[in-house]
FIMARTOR-334624 format. One record per atom (N, C-alpha, C): x, z, y. Coordinates in pm, whole numbers, plus 32768, in hexadecimal, padded with zeros to 4 digits. Layout:
! FIMARTOR-334624
XZY ...
***
This chain:
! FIMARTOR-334624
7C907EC680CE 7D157E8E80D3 7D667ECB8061 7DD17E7E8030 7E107EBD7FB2 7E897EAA7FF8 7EFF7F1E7FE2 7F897F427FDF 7FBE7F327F6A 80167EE27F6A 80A27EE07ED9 80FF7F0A7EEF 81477F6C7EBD 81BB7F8C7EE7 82247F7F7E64 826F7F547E5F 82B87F587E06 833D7FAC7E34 83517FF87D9A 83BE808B7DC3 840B806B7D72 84A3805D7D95 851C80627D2A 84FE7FEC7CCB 8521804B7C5D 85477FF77BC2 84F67FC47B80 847A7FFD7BB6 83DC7FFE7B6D 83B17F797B6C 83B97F117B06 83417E9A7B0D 82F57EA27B34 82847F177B2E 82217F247B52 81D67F2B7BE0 81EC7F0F7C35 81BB7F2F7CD9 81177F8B7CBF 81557FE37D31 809D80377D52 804A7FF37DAE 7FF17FDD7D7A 7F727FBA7DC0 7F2280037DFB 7F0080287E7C 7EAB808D7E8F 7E4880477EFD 7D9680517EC2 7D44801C7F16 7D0D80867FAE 7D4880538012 7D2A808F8061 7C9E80DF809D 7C75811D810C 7BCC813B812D 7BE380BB817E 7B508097817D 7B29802581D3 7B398036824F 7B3280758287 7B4280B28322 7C0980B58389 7C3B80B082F7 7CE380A7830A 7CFD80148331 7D3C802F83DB 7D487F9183DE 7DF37F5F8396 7E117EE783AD 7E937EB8838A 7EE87F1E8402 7ECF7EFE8487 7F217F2C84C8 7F637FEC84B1 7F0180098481 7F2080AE8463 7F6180AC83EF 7F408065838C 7FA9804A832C 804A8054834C 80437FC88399 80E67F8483BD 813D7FFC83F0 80BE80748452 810780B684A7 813B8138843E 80EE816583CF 811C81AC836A 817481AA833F 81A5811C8306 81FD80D882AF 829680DF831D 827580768379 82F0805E83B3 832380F18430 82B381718414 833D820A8438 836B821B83B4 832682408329 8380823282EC 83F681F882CB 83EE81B482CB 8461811682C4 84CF811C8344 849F81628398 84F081758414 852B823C8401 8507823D8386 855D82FD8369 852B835E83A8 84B4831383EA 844C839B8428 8403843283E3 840983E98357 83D5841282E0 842484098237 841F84698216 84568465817D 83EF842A8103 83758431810D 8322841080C4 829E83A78121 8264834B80EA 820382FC8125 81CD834380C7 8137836F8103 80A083A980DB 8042832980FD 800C83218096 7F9D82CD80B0 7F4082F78063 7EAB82E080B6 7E0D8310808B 7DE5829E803C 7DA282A77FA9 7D6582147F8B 7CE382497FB8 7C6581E17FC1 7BF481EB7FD4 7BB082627F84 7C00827A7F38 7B8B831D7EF7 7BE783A57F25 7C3083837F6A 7C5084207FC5 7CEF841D7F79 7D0383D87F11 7D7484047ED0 7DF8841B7F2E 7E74845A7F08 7EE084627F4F 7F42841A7F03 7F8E83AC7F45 7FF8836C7EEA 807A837A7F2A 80EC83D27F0C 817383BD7F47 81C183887EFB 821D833A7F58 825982CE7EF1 830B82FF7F6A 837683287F28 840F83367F54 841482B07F89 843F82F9803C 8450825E8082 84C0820C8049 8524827A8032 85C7823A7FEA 858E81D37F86 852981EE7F3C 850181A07EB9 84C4810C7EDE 848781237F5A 841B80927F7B 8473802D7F5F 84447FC47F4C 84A17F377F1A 84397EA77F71 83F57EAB7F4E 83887E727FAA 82FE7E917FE8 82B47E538047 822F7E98806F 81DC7E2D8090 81747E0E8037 80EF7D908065 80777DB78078 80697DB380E4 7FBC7DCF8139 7F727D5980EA 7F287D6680A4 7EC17CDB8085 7E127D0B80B5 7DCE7CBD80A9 7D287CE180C4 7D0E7CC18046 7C6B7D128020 7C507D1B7FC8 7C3F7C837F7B 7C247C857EFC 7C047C017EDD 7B8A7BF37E8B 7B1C7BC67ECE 7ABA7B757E84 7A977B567DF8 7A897B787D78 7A777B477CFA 7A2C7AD57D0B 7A7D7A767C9A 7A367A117CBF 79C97A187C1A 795C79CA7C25 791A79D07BC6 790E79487BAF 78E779027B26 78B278917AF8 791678477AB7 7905779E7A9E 794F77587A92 79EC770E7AE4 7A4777287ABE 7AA177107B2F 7B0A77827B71 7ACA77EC7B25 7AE578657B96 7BAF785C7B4C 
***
């Protein structure tokens, strides 16, 4: 599963590919204590152990997507 978060001013949104084992629902429940001031910083694990904190004050938006498929060949 991949997380976007986009912070502040930044064009750029973070992408972080989750472990396979992380469902959506443990996600949402991460996201929305932060978002509810439970927390000053959201931590998130990508699939290689990494640690990502992102200033809740900063979050601007948040998209759960599933992974996506490469497509190969003609058409793609």
């Amino acid at each position: 599963m991949i997380v976007r978060v986009g912070v502040g001013d930044i064009a750029k949104e973070l992408e972080i590919e989750m472990k396979s084992e992380t469902s959506v629902k443990e996600v949402k429940e991460l996201i929305e204590s932060a978002l509810n001031g439970e927390v000053a910083v959201l931590w998130l694990s990508d699939k290689d152990g990494r640690q990502v904190g992102v200033p809740v004050s900063r979050i601007t938006y948040v998209d759960i997507g599933t992974e996506t498929v490469p497509k190969i060949g003609f058409g793609a």
